[in-house]
C-alpha positions in Angstrom: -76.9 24.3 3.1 -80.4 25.7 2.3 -79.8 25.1 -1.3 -78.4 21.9 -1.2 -81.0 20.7 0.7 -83.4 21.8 -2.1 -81.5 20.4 -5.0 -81.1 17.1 -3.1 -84.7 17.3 -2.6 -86.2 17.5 -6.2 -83.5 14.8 -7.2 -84.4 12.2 -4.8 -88.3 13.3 -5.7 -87.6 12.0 -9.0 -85.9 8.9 -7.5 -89.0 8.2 -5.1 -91.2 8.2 -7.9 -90.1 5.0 -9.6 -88.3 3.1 -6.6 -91.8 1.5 -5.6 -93.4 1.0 -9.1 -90.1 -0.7 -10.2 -91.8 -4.5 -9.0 -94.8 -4.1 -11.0 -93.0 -2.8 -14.1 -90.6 -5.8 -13.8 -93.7 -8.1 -13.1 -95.5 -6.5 -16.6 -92.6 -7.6 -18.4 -92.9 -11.1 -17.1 -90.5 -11.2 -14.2 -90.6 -13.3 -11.4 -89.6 -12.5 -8.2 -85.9 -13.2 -7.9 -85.7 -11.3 -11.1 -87.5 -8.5 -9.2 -85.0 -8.4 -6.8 -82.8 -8.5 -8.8 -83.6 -5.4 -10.7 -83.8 -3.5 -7.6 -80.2 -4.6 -6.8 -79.0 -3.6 -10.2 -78.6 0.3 -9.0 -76.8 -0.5 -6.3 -74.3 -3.3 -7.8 -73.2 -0.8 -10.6 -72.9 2.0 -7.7 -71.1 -0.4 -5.8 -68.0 -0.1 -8.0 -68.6 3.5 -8.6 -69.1 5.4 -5.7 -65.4 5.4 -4.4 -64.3 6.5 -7.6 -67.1 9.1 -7.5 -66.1 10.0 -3.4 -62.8 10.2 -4.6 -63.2 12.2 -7.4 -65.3 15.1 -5.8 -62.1 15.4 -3.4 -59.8 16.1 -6.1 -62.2 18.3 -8.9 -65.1 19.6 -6.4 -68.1 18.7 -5.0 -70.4 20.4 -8.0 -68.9 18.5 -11.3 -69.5 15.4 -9.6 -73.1 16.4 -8.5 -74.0 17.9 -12.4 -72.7 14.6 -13.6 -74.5 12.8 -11.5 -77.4 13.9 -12.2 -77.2 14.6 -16.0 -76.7 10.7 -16.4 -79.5 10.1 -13.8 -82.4 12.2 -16.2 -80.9 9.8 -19.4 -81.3 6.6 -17.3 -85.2 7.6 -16.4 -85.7 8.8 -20.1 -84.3 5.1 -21.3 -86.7 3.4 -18.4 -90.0 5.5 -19.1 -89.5 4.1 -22.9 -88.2 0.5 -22.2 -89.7 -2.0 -24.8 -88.4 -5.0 -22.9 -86.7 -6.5 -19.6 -83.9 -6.2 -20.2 -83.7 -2.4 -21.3 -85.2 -2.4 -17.4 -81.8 -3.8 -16.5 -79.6 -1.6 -18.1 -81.4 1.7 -17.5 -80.8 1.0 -13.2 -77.5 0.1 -14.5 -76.9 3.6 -16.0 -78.0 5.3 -13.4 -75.9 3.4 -10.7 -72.6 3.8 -12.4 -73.1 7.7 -12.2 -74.7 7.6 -8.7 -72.2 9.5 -7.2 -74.7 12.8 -5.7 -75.0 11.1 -2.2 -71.9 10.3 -1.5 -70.9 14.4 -2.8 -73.7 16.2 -1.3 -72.9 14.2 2.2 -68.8 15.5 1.9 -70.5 19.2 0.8 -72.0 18.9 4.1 -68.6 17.9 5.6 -66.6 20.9 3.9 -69.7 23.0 5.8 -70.0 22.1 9.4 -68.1 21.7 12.3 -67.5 18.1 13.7 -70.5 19.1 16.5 -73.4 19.9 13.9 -72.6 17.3 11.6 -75.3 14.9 12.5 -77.5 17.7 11.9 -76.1 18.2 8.7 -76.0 15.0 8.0 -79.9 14.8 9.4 -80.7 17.6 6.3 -79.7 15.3 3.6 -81.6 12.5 5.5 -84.8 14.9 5.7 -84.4 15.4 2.0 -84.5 11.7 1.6 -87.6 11.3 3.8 -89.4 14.2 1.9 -88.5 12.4 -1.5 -90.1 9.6 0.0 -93.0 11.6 0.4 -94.0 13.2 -2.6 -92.5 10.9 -4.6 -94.0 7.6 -4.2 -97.3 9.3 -3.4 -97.4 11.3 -6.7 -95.5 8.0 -8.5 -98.5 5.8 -7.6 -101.2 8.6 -8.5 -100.0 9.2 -11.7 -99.4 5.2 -11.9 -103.0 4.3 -10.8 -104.3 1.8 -8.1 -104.6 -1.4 -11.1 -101.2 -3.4 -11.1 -102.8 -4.5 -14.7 -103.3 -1.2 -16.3 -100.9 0.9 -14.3 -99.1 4.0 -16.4 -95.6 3.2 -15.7 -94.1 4.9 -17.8 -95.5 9.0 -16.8 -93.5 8.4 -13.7 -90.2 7.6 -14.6 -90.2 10.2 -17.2 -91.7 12.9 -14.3 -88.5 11.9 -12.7 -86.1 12.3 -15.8 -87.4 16.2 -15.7 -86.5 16.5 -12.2 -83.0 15.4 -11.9 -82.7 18.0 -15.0 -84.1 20.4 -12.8 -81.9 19.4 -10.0 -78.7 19.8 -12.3 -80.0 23.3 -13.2 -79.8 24.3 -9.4 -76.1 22.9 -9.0 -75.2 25.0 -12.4 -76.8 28.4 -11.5 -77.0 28.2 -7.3 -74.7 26.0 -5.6 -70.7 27.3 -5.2 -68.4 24.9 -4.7 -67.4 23.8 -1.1 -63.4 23.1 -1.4 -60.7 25.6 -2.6 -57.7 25.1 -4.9 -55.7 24.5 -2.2 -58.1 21.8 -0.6 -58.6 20.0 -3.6 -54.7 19.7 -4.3 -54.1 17.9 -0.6 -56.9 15.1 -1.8 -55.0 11.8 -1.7 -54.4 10.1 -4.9 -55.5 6.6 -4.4 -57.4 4.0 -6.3 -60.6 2.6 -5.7 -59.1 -0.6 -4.2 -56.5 1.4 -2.2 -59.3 3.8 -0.9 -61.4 0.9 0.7 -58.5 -0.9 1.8 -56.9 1.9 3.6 -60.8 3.3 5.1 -61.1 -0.5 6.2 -57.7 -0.5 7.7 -59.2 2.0 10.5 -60.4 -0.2 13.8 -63.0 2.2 15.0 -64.0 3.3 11.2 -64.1 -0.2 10.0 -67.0 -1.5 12.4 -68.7 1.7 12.1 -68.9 0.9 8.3 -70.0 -2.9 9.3 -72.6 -1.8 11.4 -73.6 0.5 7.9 -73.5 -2.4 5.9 -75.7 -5.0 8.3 -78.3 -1.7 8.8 -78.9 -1.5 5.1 -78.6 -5.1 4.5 -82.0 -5.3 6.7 -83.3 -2.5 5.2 -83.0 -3.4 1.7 -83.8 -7.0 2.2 -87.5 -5.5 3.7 -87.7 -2.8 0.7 -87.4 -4.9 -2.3 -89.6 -7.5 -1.5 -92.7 -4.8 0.3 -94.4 -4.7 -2.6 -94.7 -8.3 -3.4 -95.5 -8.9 0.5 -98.3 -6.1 0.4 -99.9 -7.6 -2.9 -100.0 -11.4 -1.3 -101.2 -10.0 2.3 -103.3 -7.3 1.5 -103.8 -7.4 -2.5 -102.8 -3.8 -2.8 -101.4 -2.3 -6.0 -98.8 0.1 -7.0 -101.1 3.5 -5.8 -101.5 1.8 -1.9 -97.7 0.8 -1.7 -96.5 4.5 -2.9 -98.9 5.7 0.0 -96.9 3.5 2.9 -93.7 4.7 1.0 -95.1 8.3 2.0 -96.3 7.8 5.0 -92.6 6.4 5.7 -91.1 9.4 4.7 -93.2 11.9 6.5 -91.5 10.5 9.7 -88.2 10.3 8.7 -88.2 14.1 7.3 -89.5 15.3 10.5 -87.1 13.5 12.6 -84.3 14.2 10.5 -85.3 17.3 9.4 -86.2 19.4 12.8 -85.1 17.2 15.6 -82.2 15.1 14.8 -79.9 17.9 15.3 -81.3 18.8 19.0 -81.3 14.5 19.7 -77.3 14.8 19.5 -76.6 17.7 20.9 -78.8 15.8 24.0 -77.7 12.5 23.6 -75.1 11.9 21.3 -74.8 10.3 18.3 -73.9 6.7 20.1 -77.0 6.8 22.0 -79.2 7.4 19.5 -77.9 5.0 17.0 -78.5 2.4 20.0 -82.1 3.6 19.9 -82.3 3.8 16.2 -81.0 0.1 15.8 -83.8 -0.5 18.5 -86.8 1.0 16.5 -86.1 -1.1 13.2 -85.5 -4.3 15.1 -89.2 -3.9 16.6 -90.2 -2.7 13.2 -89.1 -5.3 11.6 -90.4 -7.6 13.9 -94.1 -6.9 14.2 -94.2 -6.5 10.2 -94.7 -10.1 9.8 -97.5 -10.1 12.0 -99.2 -7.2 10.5 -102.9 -8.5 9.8 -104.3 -5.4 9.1 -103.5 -1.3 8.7 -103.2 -0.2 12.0 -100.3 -3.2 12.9 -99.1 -2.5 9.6 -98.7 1.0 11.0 -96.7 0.3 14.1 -94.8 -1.7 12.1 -93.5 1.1 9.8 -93.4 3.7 12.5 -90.9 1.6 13.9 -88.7 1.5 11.0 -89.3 5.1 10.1 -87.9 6.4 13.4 -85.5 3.7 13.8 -83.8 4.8 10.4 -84.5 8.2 11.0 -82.0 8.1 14.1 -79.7 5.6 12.5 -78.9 6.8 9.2 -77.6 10.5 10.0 -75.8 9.5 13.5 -73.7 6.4 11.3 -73.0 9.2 8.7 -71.7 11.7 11.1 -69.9 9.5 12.9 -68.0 8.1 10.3 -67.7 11.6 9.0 -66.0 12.7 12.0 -63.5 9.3 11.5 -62.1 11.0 8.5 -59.9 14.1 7.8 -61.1 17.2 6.0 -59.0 16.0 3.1 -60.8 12.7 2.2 -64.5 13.7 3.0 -65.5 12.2 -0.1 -63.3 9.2 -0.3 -64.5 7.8 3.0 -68.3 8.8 2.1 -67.7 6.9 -0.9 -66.7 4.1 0.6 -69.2 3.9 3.0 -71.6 4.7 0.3 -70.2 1.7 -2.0 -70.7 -1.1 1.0 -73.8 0.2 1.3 -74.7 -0.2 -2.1 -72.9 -4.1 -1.5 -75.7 -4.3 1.1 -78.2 -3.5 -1.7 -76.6 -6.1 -3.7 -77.2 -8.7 -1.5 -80.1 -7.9 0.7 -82.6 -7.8 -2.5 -81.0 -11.3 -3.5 -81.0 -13.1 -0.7 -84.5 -11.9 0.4 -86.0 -12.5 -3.5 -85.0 -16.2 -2.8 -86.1 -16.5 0.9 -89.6 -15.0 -0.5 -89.4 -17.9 -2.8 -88.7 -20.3 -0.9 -89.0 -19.7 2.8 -92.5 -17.8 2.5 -93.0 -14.2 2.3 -92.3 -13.3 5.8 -88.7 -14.9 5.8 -87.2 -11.2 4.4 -88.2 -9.5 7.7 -87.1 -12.1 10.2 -84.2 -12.0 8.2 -83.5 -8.5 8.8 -84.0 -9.1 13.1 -80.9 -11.3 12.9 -79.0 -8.8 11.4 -79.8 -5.8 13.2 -79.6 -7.6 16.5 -76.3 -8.3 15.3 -75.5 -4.4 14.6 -76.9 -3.6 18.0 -74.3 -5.9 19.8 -71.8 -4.7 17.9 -72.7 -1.2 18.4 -72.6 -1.9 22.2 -69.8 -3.4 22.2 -67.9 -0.7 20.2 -69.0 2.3 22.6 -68.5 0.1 25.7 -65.3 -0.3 24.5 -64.1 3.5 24.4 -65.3 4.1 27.6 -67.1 6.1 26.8 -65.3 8.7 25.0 -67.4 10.4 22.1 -66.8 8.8 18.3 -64.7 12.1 17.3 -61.1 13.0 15.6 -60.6 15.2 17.8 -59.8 12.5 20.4 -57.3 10.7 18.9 -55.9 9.4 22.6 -58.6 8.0 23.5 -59.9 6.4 20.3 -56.4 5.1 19.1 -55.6 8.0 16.8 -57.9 6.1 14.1 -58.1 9.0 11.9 -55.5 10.6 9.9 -54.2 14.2 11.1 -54.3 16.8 8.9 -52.5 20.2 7.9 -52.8 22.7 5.7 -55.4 25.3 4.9 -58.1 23.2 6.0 -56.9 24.4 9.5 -54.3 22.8 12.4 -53.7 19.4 13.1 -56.4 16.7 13.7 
């Protein structure tokens, strides 16, 4: 898991490193802010349709093709934006790169194939730290090399760091990870398509709302994250180096929460508890942002959020983790990854035109709605299992929502 947590690392380093400046290149190139927006949501559109297939795939080959694919077509797609000409070549390089994202969705079934069902949030919590610490180093060294003047900012250095990272990244799958399924394991993957994977994961009561409570988190999320930058420039006429900071300062919590206590949380609390709290944090988050005059607020403000998605993000993933069998790790990661990636869709479109139109703090009270609605449904969902832990092993008392599995993966589930 060490290593993984490594390669995921320098990858999403790389990823960090252009997810901020992405506004102001569109902006250089003439863009205004729905087409801002809309750039951001181009990634996760193209992932959209590819992640199942992607999920789907690493059950069937292994967990390290898809992971070396991934990030072989993720280096090209930086190359092509550190040399784009034009907006459009803007476009299609985040297209590129979102039609081959398939390393979440593998490196989060890895960590599946490697825990038990009772560590998997803090599993899950390492690929979140790895996240947080991308976050970190990322924006901060993204918007150094970038500079502080939206007008004269190096763009370019940046996206082209990045391309030499994934390619580092792939290195460490080819020469230090082994592969986390056998033969045997990857002949009892079921062969479904895309359409019949989402279908049948959707099918599942308990696994379904788990996945809409997934898809309303990063719906608020996404909606506050593409339009920060524009927000920071209006209220506090910062520039790309300033924004990449906050970024950082963003993932410094999340990789110490997820990192060294997320794992000790559930074991305490649970995973339902502290997705409750999480859901909590980036309501009040989200909340006070709009009200944020000046650094301090701003920084209550992003705490919040921070430690709200901190606890959220690994507790969903290991609970809907523990809603699938061993066989379909990646199938059902896929699929959650994929209306995720819908939620990226929408959430930067919606909030481009409610920036527009409604004023620039409309994304962000936006995003309260929708994670008060989460939270209910959260409660609701727990309140109606009495109780009973989120886990296959408890197929009685959860209405046998996952499928039981034999075979060399171990007895029945």
């Amino acid at each position: 898991m060490p290593t993984l947590f490594l390669i995921v690392f320098v990858d999403l380093v790389g990823f960090g490193l252009v997810i901020p400046l992405l506004p102001f290149y569109a902006v250089r190139f003439g863009a205004a802010p729905q087409q801002v927006t809309l750039l951001l949501a181009t990634f996760s559109l193209f992932q959209l349709f590819a992640a199942p297939l992607w999920g789907a795939l690493s059950d069937r080959i292994g967990r390290r093709p898809v992971l070396m694919t991934s990030m072989a077509a993720s280096a090209l797609a930086y190359l092509w934006l550190g040399n784009a000409t034009a907006l459009w070549m803007l476009f299609g390089a985040r297209a590129l790169a979102g039609a081959c994202a398939g390393n979440i969705a593998a490196a989060q079934a890895y960590i599946a194939d490697t825990t038990t069902p009772e560590n998997r949030a803090k599993g899950m919590g390492m690929i979140g730290a790895a996240f947080g610490l991308g976050f970190i180093f990322g924006p901060a060294l993204g918007g150094f090399l970038a500079g502080n003047d939206p007008a004269t900012a190096n763009l370019a250095a940046p996206a082209w760091l990045a391309a030499g990272l994934s390619l580092a990244a792939l290195c460490g799958v080819l020469f230090l990870l082994r592969e986390s399924r056998t033969a045997a394991e990857r002949g009892l993957a079921p062969r479904r398509g895309r359409i019949g994977a989402i279908l049948e994961t959707l099918r599942r009561p308990v696994l379904s709302r788990l996945i809409l409570i997934f898809f309303l988190v990063i719906l608020a999320f996404a909606a506050m994250e593409s339009t920060f930058a524009l927000w920071a420039m209006a209220q506090f006429r910062w520039g790309p180096e300033q924004v990449g900071y906050v970024f950082a300062y963003v993932g410094v919590l999340s990789a110490v929460l997820q990192g060294g206590l997320i794992g000790r949380l559930a074991k305490r609390f649970g995973e339902e508890h502290l997705l409750l709290g999480g859901l909590a944090l980036i309501g009040f988050g989200l909340l006070v942002l709009p009200f944020a005059r000046d650094v301090p607020w701003l920084g209550v403000a992003v705490s919040g959020l921070a430690l709200g998605m901190g606890l959220t993000q690994p507790s969903l993933n290991s609970l809907i983790s523990r809603r699938a069998g061993r066989e379909e790790q990646g199938e059902v990661l896929g699929v959650s990854q994929s209306v995720g990636s819908l939620s990226r869709v929408i959430g930067p479109a919606l909030a481009g035109v409610a920036f527009a139109d409604l004023g620039r703090d409309s994304p962000f009270l936006f995003g309260v709605v929708l994670i008060t609605l989460a939270f209910v449904l959260a409660l609701y969902l727990f309140r109606g299992l009495g109780g009973a832990p989120l886990d296959e092993g408890e197929p009685a008392a959860l209405g046998a929502d996952a499928p039981r599995s034999r075979g060399p993966s171990g007895p029945a589930r």
